[in-house]
N, C-alpha and C positions, 0 to 999 in steps of 0.2 A: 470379541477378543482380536479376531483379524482387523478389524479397524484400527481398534487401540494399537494394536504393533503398528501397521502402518502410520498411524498419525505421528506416533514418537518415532519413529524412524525417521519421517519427515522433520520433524521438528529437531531430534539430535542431528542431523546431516546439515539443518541450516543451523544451529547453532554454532559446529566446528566451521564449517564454512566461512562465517561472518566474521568469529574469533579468530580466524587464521589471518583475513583478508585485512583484518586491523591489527595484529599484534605483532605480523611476521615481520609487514614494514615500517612497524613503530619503533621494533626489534629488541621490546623486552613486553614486561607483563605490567610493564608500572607504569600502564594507562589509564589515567583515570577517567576522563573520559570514554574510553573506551570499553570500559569497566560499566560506567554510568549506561551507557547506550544498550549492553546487553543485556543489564536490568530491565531498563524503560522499554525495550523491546521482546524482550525475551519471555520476561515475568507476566504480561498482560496475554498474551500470545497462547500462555500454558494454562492459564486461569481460564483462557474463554475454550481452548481445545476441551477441556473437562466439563464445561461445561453445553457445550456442542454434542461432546460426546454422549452424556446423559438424558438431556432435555431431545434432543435433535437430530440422533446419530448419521441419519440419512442428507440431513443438511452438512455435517462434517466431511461426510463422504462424499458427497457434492463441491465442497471448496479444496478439498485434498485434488483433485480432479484441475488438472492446471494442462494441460493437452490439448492447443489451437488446432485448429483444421484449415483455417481461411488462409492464405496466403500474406496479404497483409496483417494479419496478429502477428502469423509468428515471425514477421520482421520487425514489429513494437514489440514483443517478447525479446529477440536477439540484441535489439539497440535497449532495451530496459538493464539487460541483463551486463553489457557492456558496460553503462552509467555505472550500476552499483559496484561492480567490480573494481575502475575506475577510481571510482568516490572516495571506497574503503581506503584504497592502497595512499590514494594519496594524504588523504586524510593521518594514515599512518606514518607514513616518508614526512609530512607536515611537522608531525608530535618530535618526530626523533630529530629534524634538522631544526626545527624551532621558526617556521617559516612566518605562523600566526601569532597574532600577539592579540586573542579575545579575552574582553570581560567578562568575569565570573558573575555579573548580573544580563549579560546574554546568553552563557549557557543554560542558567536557571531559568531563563523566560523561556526558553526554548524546550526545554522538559517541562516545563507546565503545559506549551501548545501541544507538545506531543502529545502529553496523557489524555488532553484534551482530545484531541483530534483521535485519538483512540476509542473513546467514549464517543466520540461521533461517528465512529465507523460503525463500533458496538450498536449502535440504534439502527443503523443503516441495515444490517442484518437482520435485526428482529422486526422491524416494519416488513420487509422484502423477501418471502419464503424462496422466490425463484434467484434468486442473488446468486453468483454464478463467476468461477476465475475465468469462465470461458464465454465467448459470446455465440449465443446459441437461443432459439426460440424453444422450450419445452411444452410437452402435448399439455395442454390444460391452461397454458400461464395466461394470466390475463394482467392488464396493465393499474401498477401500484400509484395512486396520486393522490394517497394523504401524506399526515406529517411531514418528515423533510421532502418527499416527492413532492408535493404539495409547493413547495416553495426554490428547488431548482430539480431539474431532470436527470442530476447524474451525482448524487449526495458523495456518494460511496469516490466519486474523484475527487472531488472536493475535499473531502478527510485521508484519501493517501496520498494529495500534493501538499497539502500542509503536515502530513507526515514525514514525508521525506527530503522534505526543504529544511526539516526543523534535524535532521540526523547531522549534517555536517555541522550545525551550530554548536549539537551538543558534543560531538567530540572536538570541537574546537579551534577547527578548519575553515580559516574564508577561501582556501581553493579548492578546500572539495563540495564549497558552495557549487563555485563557478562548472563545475561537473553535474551537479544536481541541479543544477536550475534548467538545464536539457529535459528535466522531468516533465514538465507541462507540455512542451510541444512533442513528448513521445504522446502524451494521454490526449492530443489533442487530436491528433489522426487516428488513435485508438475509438474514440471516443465516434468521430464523423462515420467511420467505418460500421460503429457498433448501431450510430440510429437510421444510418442506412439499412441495414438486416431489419431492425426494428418496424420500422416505416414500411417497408415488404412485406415482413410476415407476422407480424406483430398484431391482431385486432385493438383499435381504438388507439393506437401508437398514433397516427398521424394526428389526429383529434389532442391527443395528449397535448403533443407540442404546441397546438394553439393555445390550450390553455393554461400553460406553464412555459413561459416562454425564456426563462433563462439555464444556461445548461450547469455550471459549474458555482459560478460567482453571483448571488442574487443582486439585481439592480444593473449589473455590468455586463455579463456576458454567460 
């Protein structure tokens, strides 16, 4: 039960959060995209916490857990959390001035990649028991290299940059692209940072990356 409160507490405080950050400065409620986006995000978000919750609880209680230590996180945490903030409002000040002028067959594609790229997260989880908001080596973890590990070293960036590159599309924004597209080079220091730790204290980490040698993008990088 104390979980469950804290997960919906988490989860209602980011719900108002997001709704506010998009609707304050759209400066009504008759967004639809914006409407759109708290489904697509909102709705998979509550299905997989319930399901977390029952199957896994300890792993819920694990990704609830979002508290860096290193110095560098929590300044990709600080510039992460700038972007979205950023993204939202303009995305919003966008709808209400009328700045964009997208097609309704790019918002559509762009919530297909999303749910997509959600369903790719969703694997990313259940391959990966030690999966982790935080970068940190836990007692026991030994290194994951099947299925998507198998085929690049960091799935789970892979599926929240095409995540959140597809958020501005669907509310309807090319300037609050240009806000989000900062996303990859936050996850990219993130990312050097986290196989540094890895590669230190990680058994079989170095090894790993010989045999898997692209990190994000297979064939590219």
């Amino acid at each position: 039960m104390k979980l469950l409160i804290h997960a919906l507490t988490k989860f209602t405080c980011g719900l108002l959060l997001v709704g506010l950050l998009i609707f304050l400065p759209a400066g009504t409620l008759a967004y639809a995209g914006g409407w759109l986006l708290m489904g697509l995000l909102f709705g998979p978000m509550l299905i997989a916490g319930f399901v977390m919750l029952f199957k896994t609880p300890e792993f819920l209680e694990k990704r609830l857990d979002a508290k860096e230590k290193q110095t560098t996180q929590k300044g990709v945490l600080a510039f992460s959390g700038l972007m979205f903030i950023g993204g939202f409002v303009v995305a919003g000040l966008d709808f209400r001035f009328g700045w964009s002028n997208m097609p309704h067959w790019v918002v559509i594609a762009a919530s297909v990649l999303f749910l997509a790229a959600f369903a790719l997260y969703a694997e990313v989880m259940r391959e990966n028991a030690y999966l982790s908001r935080t970068i940190k080596v836990e007692e026991g973890q030994t290194v994951v290299d099947t299925g998507l590990y198998g085929i690049v070293r960091h799935p789970m960036y892979m599926a929240t940059i095409l995540l959140f590159l597809m958020i501005p599309l669907i509310l309807g924004s090319w300037y609050a692209l240009i806000v989000f597209a900062f996303y990859p080079a936050i996850i990219i220091v993130r990312l050097r940072d986290e196989e540094a730790l890895l590669t230190k204290e990680l058994p079989g980490y170095a090894e790993y990356k010989q045999k898997v040698k692209y990190r994000i993008i297979p064939f590219i990088w």
